[in-house]
C-alpha positions in Angstrom: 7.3 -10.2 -6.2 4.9 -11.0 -3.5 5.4 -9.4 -0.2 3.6 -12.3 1.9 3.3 -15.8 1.7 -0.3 -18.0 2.3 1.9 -19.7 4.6 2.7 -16.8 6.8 -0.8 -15.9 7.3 -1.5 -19.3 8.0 1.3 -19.1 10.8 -0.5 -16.0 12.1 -3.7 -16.8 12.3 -2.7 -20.4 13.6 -4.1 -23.9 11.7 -7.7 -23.5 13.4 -9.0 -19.9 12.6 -6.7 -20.1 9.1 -8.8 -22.9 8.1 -12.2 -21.4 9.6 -11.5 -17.9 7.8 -10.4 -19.6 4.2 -13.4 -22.3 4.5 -16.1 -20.5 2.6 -18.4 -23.5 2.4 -17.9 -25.3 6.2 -15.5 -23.0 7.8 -13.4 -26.3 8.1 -10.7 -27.2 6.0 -7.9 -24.7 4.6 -8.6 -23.1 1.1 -5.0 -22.4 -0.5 -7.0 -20.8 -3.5 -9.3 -18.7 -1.3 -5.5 -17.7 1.1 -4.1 -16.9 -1.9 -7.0 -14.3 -3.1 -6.6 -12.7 0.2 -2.7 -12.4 -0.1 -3.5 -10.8 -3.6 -5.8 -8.8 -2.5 -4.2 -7.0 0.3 -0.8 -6.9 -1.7 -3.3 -4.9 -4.4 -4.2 -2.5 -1.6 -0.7 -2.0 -0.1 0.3 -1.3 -4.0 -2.6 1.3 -4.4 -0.8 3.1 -1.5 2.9 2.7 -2.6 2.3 3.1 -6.3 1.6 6.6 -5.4 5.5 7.1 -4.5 7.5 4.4 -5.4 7.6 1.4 -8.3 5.3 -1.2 -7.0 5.4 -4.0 -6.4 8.4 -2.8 -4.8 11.4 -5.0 -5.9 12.5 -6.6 -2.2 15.4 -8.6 -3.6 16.5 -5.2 -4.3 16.0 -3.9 -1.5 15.6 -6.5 1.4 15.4 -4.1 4.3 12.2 -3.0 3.4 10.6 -7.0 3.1 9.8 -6.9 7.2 8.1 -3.8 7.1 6.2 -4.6 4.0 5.5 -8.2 5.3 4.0 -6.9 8.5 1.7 -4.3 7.1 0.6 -6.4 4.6 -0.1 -9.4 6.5 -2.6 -6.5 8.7 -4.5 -6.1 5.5 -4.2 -10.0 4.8 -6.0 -10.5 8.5 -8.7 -8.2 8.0 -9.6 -8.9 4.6 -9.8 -12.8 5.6 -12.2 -11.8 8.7 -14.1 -9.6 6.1 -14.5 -12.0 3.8 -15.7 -15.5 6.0 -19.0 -15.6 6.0 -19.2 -17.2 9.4 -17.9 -14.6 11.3 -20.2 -11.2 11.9 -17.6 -8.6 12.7 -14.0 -9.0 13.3 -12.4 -8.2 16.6 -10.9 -5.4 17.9 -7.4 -6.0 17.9 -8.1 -6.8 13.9 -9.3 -3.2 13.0 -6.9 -1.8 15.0 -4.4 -3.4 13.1 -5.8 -2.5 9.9 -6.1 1.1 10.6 -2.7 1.4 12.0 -1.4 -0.5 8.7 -3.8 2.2 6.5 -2.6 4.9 8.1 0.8 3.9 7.8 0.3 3.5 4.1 -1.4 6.8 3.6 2.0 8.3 5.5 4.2 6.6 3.0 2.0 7.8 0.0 2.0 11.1 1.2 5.8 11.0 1.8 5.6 11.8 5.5 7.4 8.3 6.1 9.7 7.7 2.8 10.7 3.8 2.6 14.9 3.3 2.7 16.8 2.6 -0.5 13.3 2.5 -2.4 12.9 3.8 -6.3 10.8 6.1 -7.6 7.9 4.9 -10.4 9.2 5.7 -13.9 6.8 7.0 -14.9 7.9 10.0 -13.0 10.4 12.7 -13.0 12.0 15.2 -11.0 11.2 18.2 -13.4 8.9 18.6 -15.9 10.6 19.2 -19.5 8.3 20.9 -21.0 8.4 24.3 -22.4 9.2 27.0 -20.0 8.5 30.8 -20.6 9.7 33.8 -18.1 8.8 37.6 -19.3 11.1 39.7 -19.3 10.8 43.4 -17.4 7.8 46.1 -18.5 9.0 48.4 -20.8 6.5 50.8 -20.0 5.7 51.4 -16.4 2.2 53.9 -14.9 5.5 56.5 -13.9 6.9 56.8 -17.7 3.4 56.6 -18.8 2.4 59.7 -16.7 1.0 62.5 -18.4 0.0 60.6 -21.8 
């Protein structure tokens, strides 16, 4: 399930600098193909992140209180990957790599479990306790005091 839509970055960036950022030939005219490789791609980082913690992608008809949070993050990384990736614009701004560090960062905190995500599931892959073989010894039958003098 994808966490953003190309529409919704399109409604962030606005019709002008969506078009100029998904252009890769003339900076122009709106790429839904090249919008849609940026969604993917910053959905791909935002899973490297989760995937760490929870079942990715994480299942937000399941759990619909988490799509804001994920949606706004996401569309960080969306922003900066499309600024990254034009190749008529030098450096993005400011503001952008703020945003993206603040979304990294809160990604990292997730992964790390410093900021656990509501209601969400834990990979399958993974379990609580291990079941494999366990082994405790028992007490020393023979200790330096017993063994003094031999």
């Amino acid at each position: 399930m994808a966490y953003i839509t190309t529409s919704q970055l399109s409604a962030r960036l606005g019709s002008t600098l969506y078009a100029r950022l998904t252009d890769r030939v003339n900076g122009t005219t709106a790429s839904e193909t090249v919008a849609q490789q940026i969604v993917d791609e910053a959905e791909a980082e935002a899973n490297s992140y989760l995937a760490q913690r929870y079942a990715t992608p994480v299942d937000l008809t399941a759990h619909p209180e988490l799509q804001d949070i994920l949606a706004a993050r996401v569309l960080d990384l969306a922003e900066f990957t499309a600024w990254k990736g034009s190749p008529f614009i030098n450096d993005p701004p400011q503001r952008v790599h703020q945003l993206y560090a603040a979304a990294i960062g809160w990604l990292e905190s997730v992964a790390a479990g410093r900021f656990p995500l509501p209601a969400s599931s834990p990979p399958a892959s993974r379990t609580a306790e291990d079941a494999g073989p366990r082994y405790a010894g028992g007490g020393r039958v023979f200790t330096a005091d017993e063994l003094d003098g031999l």
